[in-house]
C-alpha positions in Angstrom: 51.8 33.5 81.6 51.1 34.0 78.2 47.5 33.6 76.9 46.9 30.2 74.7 45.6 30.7 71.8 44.7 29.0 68.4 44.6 29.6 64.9 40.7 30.6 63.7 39.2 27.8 62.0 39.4 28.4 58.3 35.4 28.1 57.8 35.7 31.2 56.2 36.8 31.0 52.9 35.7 33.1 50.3 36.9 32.3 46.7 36.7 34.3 44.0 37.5 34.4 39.8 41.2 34.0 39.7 44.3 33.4 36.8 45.9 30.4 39.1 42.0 29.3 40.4 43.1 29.7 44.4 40.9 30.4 47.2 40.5 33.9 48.0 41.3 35.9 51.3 40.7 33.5 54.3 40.7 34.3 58.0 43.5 32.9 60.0 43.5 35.5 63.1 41.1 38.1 64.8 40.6 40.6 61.7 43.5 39.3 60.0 43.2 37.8 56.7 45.4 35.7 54.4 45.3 35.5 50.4 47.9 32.7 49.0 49.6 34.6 46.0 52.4 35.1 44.1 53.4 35.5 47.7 51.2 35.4 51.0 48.8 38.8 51.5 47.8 40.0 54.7 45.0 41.9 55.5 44.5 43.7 58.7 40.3 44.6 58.2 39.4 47.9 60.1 35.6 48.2 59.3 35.1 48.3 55.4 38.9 49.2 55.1 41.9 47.0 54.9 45.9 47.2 55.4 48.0 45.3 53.6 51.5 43.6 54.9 52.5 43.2 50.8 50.6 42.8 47.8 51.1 39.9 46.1 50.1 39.9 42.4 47.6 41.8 40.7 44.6 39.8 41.4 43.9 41.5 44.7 41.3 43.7 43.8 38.9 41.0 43.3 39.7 39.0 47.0 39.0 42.4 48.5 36.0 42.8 47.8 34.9 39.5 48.5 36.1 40.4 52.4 33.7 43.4 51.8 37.2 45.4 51.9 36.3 48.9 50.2 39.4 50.7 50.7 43.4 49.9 51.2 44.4 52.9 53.0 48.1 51.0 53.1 50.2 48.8 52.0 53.6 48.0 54.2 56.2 45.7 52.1 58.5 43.4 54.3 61.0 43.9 51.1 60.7 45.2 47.4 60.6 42.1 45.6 58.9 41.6 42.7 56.7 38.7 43.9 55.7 41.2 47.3 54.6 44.3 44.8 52.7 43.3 42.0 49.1 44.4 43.1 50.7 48.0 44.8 50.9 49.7 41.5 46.6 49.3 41.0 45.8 49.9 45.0 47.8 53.4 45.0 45.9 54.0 42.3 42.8 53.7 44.5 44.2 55.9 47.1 46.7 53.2 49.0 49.5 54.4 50.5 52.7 52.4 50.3 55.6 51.9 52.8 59.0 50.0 53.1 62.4 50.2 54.7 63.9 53.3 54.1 66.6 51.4 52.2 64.8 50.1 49.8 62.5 53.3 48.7 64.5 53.8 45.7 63.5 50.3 44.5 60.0 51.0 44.3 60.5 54.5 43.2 59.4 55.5 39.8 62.4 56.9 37.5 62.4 61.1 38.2 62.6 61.3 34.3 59.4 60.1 32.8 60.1 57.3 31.0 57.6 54.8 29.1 57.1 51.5 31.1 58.0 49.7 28.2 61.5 51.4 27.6 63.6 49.0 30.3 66.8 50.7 29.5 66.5 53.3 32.6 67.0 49.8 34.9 69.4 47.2 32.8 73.2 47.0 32.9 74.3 45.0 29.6 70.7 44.5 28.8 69.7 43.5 32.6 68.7 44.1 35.7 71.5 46.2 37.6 73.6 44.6 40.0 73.0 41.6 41.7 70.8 42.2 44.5 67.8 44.1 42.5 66.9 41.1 40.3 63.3 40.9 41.4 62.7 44.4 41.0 59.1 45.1 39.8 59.0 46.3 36.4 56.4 49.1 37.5 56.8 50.8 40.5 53.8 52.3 42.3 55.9 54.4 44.6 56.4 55.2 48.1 55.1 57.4 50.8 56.4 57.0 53.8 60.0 54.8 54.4 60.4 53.0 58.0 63.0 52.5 60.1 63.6 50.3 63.1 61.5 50.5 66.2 59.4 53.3 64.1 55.2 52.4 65.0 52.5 52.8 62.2 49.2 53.5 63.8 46.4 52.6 62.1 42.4 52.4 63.2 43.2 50.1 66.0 46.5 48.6 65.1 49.6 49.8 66.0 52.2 48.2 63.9 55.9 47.9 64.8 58.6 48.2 62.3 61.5 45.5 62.9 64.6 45.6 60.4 65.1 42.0 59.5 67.6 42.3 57.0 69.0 38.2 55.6 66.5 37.9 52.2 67.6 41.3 51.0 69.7 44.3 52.9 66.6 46.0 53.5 64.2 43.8 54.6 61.6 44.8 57.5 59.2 42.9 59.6 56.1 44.1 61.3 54.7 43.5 64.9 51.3 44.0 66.0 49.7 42.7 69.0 46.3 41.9 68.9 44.0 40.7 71.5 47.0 40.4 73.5 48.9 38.1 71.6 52.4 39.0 70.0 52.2 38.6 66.3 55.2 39.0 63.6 54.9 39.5 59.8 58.1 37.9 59.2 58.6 38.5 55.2 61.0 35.6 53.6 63.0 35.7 56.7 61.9 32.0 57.5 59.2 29.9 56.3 57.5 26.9 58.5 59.8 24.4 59.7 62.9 26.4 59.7 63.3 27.1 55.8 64.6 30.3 53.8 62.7 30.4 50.9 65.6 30.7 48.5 69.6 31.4 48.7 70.2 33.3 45.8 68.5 36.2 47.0 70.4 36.4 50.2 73.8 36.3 47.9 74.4 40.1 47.6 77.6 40.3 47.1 79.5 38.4 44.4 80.4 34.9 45.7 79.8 35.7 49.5 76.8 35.4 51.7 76.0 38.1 53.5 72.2 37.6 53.8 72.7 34.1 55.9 74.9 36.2 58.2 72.3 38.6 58.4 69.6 36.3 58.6 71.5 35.1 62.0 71.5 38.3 63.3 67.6 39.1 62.5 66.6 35.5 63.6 68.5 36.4 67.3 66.2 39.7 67.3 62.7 38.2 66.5 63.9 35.4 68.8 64.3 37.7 71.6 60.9 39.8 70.9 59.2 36.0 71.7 56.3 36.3 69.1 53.5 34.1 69.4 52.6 33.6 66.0 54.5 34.2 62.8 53.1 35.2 59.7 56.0 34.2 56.2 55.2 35.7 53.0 55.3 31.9 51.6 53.8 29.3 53.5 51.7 28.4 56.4 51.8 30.2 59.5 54.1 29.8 62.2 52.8 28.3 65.5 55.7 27.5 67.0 58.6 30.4 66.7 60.8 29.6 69.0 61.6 25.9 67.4 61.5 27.1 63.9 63.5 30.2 64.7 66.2 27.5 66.3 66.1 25.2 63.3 67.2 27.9 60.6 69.4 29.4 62.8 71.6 25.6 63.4 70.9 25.4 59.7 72.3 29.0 58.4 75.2 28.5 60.9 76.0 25.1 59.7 76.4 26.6 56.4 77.8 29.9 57.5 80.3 27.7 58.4 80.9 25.5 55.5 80.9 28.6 53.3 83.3 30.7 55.3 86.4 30.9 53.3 89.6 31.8 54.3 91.3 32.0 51.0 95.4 31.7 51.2 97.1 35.1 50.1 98.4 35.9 46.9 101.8 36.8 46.4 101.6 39.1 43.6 98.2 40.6 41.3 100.1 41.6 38.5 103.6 39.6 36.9 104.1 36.4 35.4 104.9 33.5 37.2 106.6 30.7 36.0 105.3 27.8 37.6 107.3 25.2 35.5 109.2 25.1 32.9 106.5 25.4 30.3 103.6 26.6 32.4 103.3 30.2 33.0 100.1 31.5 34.9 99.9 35.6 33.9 98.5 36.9 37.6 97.8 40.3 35.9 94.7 38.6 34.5 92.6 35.3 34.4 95.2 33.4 31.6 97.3 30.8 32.0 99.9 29.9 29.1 101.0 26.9 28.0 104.4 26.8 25.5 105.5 23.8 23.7 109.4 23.2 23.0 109.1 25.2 19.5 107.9 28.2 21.3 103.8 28.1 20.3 101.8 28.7 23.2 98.3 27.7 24.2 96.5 30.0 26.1 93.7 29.1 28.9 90.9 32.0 28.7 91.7 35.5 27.7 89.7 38.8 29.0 90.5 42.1 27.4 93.2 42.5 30.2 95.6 40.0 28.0 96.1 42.6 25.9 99.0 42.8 22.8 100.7 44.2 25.3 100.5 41.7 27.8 101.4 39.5 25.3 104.6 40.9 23.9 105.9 40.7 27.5 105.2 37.0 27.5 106.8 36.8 24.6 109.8 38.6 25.3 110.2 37.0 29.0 109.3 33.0 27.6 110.5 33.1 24.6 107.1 32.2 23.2 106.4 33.0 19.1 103.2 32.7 18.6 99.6 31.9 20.2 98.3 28.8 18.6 95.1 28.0 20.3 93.1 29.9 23.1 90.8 27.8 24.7 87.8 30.1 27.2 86.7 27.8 30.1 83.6 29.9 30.5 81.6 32.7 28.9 82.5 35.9 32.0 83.3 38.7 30.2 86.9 38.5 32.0 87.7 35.3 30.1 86.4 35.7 26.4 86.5 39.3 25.8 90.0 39.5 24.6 89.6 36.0 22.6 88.5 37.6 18.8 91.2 40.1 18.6 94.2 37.8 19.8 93.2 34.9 17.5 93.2 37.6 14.8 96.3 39.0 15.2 97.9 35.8 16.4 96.2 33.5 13.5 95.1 30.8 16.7 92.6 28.5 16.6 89.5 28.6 19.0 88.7 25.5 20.8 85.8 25.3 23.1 84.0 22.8 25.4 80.6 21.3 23.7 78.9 23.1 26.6 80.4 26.4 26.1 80.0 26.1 22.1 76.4 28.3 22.2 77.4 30.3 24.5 80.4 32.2 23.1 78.9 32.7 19.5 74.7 33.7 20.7 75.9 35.0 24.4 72.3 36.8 24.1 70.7 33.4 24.7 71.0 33.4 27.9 71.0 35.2 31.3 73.8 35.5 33.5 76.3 38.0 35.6 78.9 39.3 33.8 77.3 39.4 30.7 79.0 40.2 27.5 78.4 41.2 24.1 81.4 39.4 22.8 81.0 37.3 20.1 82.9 33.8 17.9 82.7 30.6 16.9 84.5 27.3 17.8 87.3 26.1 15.2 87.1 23.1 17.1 84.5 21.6 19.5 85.9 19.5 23.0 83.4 17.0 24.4 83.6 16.1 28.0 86.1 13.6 29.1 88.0 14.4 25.6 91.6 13.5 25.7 94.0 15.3 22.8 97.3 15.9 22.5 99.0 19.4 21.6 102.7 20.6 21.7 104.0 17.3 23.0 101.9 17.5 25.9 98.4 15.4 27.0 95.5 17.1 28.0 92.1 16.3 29.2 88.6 18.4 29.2 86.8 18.2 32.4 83.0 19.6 33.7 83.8 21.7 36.3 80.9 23.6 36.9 80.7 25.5 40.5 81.2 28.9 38.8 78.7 28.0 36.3 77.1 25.4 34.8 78.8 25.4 31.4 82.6 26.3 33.0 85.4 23.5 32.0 88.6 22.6 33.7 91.1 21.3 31.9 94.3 19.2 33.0 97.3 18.8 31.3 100.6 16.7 31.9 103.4 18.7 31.1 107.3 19.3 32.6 106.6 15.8 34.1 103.6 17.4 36.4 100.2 16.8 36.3 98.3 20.1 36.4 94.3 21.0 36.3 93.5 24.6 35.5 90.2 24.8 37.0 89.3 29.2 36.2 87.0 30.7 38.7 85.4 29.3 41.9 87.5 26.6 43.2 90.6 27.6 45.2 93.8 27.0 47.9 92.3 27.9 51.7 95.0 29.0 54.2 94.7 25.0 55.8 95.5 24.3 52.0 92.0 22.4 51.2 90.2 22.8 48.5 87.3 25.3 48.6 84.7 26.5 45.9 82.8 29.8 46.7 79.0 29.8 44.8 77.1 32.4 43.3 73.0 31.2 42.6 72.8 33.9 39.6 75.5 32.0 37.6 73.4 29.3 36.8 74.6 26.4 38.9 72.8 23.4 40.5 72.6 21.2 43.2 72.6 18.3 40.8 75.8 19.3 39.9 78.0 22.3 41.0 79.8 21.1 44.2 79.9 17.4 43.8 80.9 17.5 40.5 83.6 20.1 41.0 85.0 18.2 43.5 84.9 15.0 41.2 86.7 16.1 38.5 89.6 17.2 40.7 89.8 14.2 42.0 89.4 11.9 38.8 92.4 14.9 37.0 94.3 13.7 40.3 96.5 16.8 39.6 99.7 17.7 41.8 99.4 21.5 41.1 96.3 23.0 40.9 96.3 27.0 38.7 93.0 28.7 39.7 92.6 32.1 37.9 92.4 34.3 40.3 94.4 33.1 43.3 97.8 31.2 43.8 98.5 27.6 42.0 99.0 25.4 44.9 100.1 21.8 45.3 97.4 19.5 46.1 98.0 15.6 47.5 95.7 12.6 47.6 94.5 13.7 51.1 93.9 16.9 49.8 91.1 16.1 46.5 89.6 13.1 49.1 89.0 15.8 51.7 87.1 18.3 49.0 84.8 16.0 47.9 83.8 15.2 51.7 83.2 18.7 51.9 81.4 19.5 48.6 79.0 16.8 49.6 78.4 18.1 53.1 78.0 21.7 52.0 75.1 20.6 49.4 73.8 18.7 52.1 73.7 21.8 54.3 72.2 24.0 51.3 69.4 21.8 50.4 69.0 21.1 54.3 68.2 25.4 54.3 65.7 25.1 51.5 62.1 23.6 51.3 62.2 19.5 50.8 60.9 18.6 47.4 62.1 21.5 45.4 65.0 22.7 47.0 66.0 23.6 43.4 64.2 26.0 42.8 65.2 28.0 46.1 69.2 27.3 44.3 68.7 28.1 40.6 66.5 31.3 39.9 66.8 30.6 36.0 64.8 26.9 36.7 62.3 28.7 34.4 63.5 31.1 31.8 62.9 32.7 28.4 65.2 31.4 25.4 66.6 33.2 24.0 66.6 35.3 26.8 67.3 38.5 24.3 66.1 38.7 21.1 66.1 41.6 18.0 63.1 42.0 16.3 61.5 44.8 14.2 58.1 46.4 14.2 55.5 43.7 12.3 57.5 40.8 12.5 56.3 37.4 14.5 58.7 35.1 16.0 59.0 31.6 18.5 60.4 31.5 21.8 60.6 29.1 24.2 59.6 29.4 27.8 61.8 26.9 29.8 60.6 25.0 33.0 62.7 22.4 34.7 61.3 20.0 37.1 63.8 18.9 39.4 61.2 17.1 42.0 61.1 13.6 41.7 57.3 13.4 40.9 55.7 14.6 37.5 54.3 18.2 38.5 51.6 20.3 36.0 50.5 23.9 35.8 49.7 26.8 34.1 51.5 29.7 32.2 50.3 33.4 32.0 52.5 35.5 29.5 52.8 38.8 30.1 54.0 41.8 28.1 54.0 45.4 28.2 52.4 47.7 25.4 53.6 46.8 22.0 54.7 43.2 21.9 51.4 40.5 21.6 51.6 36.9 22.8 48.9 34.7 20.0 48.4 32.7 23.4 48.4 34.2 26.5 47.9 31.5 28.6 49.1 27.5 28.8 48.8 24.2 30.7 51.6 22.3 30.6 52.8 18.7 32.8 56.4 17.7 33.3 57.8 14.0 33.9 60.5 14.1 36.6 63.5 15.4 35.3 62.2 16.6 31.9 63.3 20.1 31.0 59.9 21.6 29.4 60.4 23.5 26.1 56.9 25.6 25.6 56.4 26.8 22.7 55.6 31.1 22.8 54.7 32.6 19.7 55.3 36.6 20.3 54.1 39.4 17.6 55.4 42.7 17.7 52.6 45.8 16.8 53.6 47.1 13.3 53.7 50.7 15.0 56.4 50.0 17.7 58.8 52.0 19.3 61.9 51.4 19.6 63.8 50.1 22.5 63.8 47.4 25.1 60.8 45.6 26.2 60.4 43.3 28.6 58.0 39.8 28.2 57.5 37.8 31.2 54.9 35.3 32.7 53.2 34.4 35.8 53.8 30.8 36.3 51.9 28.0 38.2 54.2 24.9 39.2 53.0 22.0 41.6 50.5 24.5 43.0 52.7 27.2 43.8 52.2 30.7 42.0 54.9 32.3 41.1 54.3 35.8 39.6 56.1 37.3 36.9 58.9 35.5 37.6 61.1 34.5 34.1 62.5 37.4 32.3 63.0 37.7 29.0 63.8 40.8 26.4 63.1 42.0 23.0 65.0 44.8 21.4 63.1 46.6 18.8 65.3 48.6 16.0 64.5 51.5 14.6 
C-alpha cells in the first residue's frame, strides 16, 4: 500500500526583488522547491547546492540565493522552449551544467560559427524562426552537456533522476522521475497541467495542418499512466495530486479531438491538368488557381502563386479559348497564392481586387508574422468588403470571411453556367464520407472566435452546389451536407477549448494574441521610430499587467517597462518607442518583451524584428 502523503505546507515562502513582483522559491515537497516563472522552476536542494528541472526566466539568480542555494551544478530541461531556458544561459555561466533529450540538443546549441547574438539571420527562414516546430527557440543558447534518452538515470547527491521521453508539446520532450522518501514523483513538463489541460495546441502542431503532438501526447499520457506517480509536478500550474484522474481527463479530451481532427481527405484524381468543371469554370490542379471566363473570353482568376506561370497560362488560353486575364483576385496572403499576382497583372493589364481584410496584407506583408511568408508585394485596384455582392462577366458573385486557414483568408461564391459555386482556397475540403472538413494550423493566425464556426457559416449562408477547394477535388455539396459541417465545426471548437485552460483558452490557440506591429521593420543607424506592442484580451473580465521590453545590443527602448489594463475584448495598442545606436551594425535584430497578463508571466514571448542597412 502506498504511503499517504501531503503536500508541505507553504509556510515557507521566501520572496525576493523581482520584474513581475512574484514570490520567490517556495517549498512544496521534501527538498524540493518551486519558483512560479515564465514557467514553473524546480529545485531539488542538496546541501548549499541546487538542481534545476528548467530554468525559467532570468530572474533565478536572485530566488536562489534566498533558499541559501550557492551553486546549480545542473539544469535538466523537460523541452527547449523558450519560456523553460531563459535563466540557463547565466547559471552555465556559474558552472551549471545543462541537459535535455538528445533530440533537442541542437536547439539549445550555440551556432559552431561565432556569430554575434544580435545577428538573427543564422536562425530565420524569410526573416523568421525556421520551420514550424522551433518557434520558441531561445534567442541565446547556453548549450548542452550531456543529452538523455529514455530510461537513462542522472545521479545526483542523493537523487537519482529518471529520464522518461514524453514527447506531445514538442517531438523531444522528456520527463523526469525521482522518488523521494518513498514516494513516486514526475516532473511532467507541458505534457498536462492540473485538471487535465495542455497548456497550448499550437505547439503540439508540428507538422503543417496535422496534429501529431495530441497523438503523441496519448501515447506519453499511457506511459506516465502506467509508471503510477504519486505526485506530478507541470511546468505551468499547481501541482498534481491526483495523476491518475487528470491523466484520464486529457487523455478522453485529446482523443475526443484526435477524433474530430482525423481527416480522411477524398483522393484527387489528377495534381497537374485543367479541369473543366463547367462550362465557364475551370479549376487549374497544377496550382492553387481557379479561372473564371465570361462569354467574350476575359477570365477572372481566383489566387495566383508563382506556379501560374505565362506558361501555364498560354495553355489555358489555348485549351478555353480565354483572351485575356481581367482581374485576379488572392483569397489570402501564402506565398502559393499571391506570388505570381504582380507579374500576371502586368503582362495581362488585370486589375487587382482584394478583400478589405487582405488589403494590408498583400502591399506591407512585413507587418505581420505568419507561415509561408512572403516578400511579395502590390496594391488593391479595388477594395471588396465582406458580404459585397458585384457583378462581373455576366456572372454574380459574393465575398465571404472564411477564415480557418487564416484569419484574413476570403471565399468567394459565384453563380455561373446555372450553378452556384463557393471557391473557399485552403483548409476546408471533401472527406471520403463527402462532409465537409477544415484542417487548422495555430501559427496562421486563426481563432476560436472565429475560424471553424465561421467557416462553416459562410458555406452554409453561399449555400453552394459545388464546392472548388485549392488543393483537393471540387465536390458537390447538398443541404445535408453544409448543416452537418457546421454541427461539426461547433463540436470541434468545443473539444479544442475543452483541451485548453478555462478563461483564456485563447491564448493556448493563438500564439500571436500579443505581437509586435509591424512585426518587421527597416531602420538605419541613429534613427528613432514607434511600434506597437499588441495584446488581446479575449477573457471576459478586464485583465492588467506589466510589459518588459527587451532588446539585444544596439537597438534602445526610451521605456523599458509598462503597466497597461484591458476591458474585455479590447485589442491593446501600446505605444513602444525604439532608438537604434548611431554606431550599429548591420543586420537583423531581434526586440522582444517579457509580459505579465492576468497574473501570469510570460517571458519573452512576442517577437518582433528590425533590419538595419548598411
Amino acid at each position: 500500500m502506498k504511503k499517504p502523503y501531503s503536500l508541505i505546507p507553504l509556510f515557507l515562502i521566501f520572496t525576493f526583488s523581482s520584474a513581475a513582483g512574484n514570490n520567490g522559491f517556495e517549498l512544496i515537497y521534501q527538498n524540493i522547491y518551486r519558483l512560479q516563472d515564465a514557467s514553473n522552476v524546480y529545485l531539488l536542494k542538496s546541501g548549499t547546492s541546487g538542481m534545476l528541472i528548467d530554468a525559467g526566466s532570468d530572474r533565478l539568480t536572485g530566488a536562489l540565493e534566498s533558499v541559501g542555494v550557492e551553486k546549480i551544478d545542473w539544469i535538466l530541461h523537460t523541452h527547449y522552449h523558450r519560456d523553460q531556458c531563459l535563466g540557463s544561459a547565466a547559471l552555465k555561466n556559474t558552472g551549471a551544467q545543462i541537459a535535455i533529450g538528445k533530440s533537442e540538443e541542437d536547439y539549445l546549441q550555440p551556432s559552431v560559427i561565432e556569430v554575434p547574438i544580435n545577428t538573427a539571420n543564422r536562425y530565420l527562414l524569410s526573416n523568421e524562426l525556421s520551420d514550424f516546430g522551433r518557434r520558441m527557440e531561445p534567442f541565446q543558447k547556453p548549450g548542452v552537456d550531456r543529452g538523455v534518452s529514455e530510461g537513462e538515470l542522472i545521479n545526483w547527491n542523493e537523487f537519482s533522476i529518471r529520464v522518461i521521453d514524453t514527447p506531445g508539446h514538442t517531438k523531444g520532450s522528456v520527463s523526469y522521475l525521482v522518488e523521494v522518501d518513498g514516494r513516486l514523483i514526475c516532473f511532467s513538463g507541458d505534457l498536462i497541467i492540473q485538471g487535465g489541460y495542455v497548456h497550448n495546441l499550437y505547439s503540439m502542431q508540428w507538422i503543417y495542418l496535422q496534429n501529431p503532438g495530441i497523438d503523441s501526447s496519448i501515447v506519453s499520457i499511457d506511459k506516465i499512466s502506467l509508471l503510477d506517480p504519486e505526485l506530478m509536478f507541470p511546468s505551468h500550474g499547481s501541482a498534481i495530486t491526483e495523476p491518475k484522474v487528470d491523466l484520464r481527463r486529457l487523455k478522453s479530451r485529446l482523443m475526443d479531438l484526435q477524433k474530430k481532427l482525423s481527416i480522411k481527405r477524398a483522393g484527387r484524381w489528377n495534381w497537374s491538368n485543367f479541369v473543366q468543371v463547367s462550362a465557364h469554370v475551370i479549376q487549374d490542379c497544377g496550382t492553387t488557381s481557379q479561372l473564371i471566363v465570361s462569354e467574350s473570353g476575359e477570365a477572372l482568376l481566383f489566387d495566383c502563386g508563382k506556379d501560374f506561370t505565362s506558361e501555364r497560362l498560354s495553355e489555358a488560353k489555348q485549351k478555353f479559348g480565354i483572351k485575356h486575364i481581367d482581374v485576379i483576385i488572392p483569397s489570402h496572403w501564402h506565398s502559393d497564392h499571391i506570388d505570381g499576382i504582380p507579374a500576371l497583372a502586368a503582362s495581362e493589364g488585370a486589375e487587382v481586387w482584394v478583400w478589405e481584410k487582405l488589403s494590408e496584407h498583400v502591399e506591407h506583408p512585413e507587418n505581420f508574422l505568419t507561415t509561408c511568408w512572403t516578400t511579395t508585394k502590390f496594391k488593391a485596384d479595388r477594395i471588396l468588403s465582406e458580404g459585397e455582392i458585384f457583378e462581373w462577366g455576366g456572372y454574380s458573385f459574393q465575398v465571404f470571411h472564411n477564415p480557418v486557414h487564416m484569419e484574413e483568408q476570403m471565399g468567394l461564391s459565384a453563380k455561373v453556367d446555372g450553378i452556384k459555386f463557393y471557391l473557399t482556397a485552403d483548409g476546408s475540403s471533401s472527406n471520403r464520407e463527402g462532409y465537409m472538413r477544415s484542417s487548422i494550423h495555430c501559427y496562421n493566425g486563426i481563432s476560436t472566435h472565429t475560424g471553424l464556426i465561421k467557416t462553416a457559416q459562410s458555406f452554409y449562408d453561399a449555400d453552394p452546389y459545388i464546392c472548388m477547394p485549392a488543393h483537393s477535388n471540387v465536390f458537390a455539396t447538398h443541404p445535408d451536407t453544409r448543416q452537418e459541417f457546421i454541427e461539426w465545426a461547433m463540436k470541434t471548437t468545443d473539444a479544442i477549448t475543452a483541451l485548453l485552460l478555462p478563461g483564456h483558452s485563447e491564448l493556448g490557440f493563438n500564439p500571436y494574441w500579443t505581437s509586435f506591429y509591424p512585426a518587421k521593420i527597416t531602420m538605419n543607424p541613429g534613427e528613432e521610430i514607434q511600434l506597437v506592442l499588441s495584446i488581446k484580451n479575449t477573457a471576459s473580465h478586464s485583465v492588467s499587467g506589466k510589459i518588459w521590453l527587451k532588446s539585444y545590443d544596439d537597438i534602445v527602448f526610451q521605456e523599458k517597462t509598462m503597466d497597461y489594463v484591458l476591458e474585455p475584448g479590447e485589442n491593446g495598442k501600446i505605444p513602444v518607442e525604439i532608438k537604434v545606436k548611431k554606431n550599429c551594425r548591420p543586420g537583423t535584430y531581434i526586440i522582444t518583451a517579457d509580459i505579465e497578463f492576468d497574473n501570469q508571466f510570460f517571458g519573452e514571448y512576442p517577437q518582433g524584428y528590425i533590419q538595419i542597412d548598411e
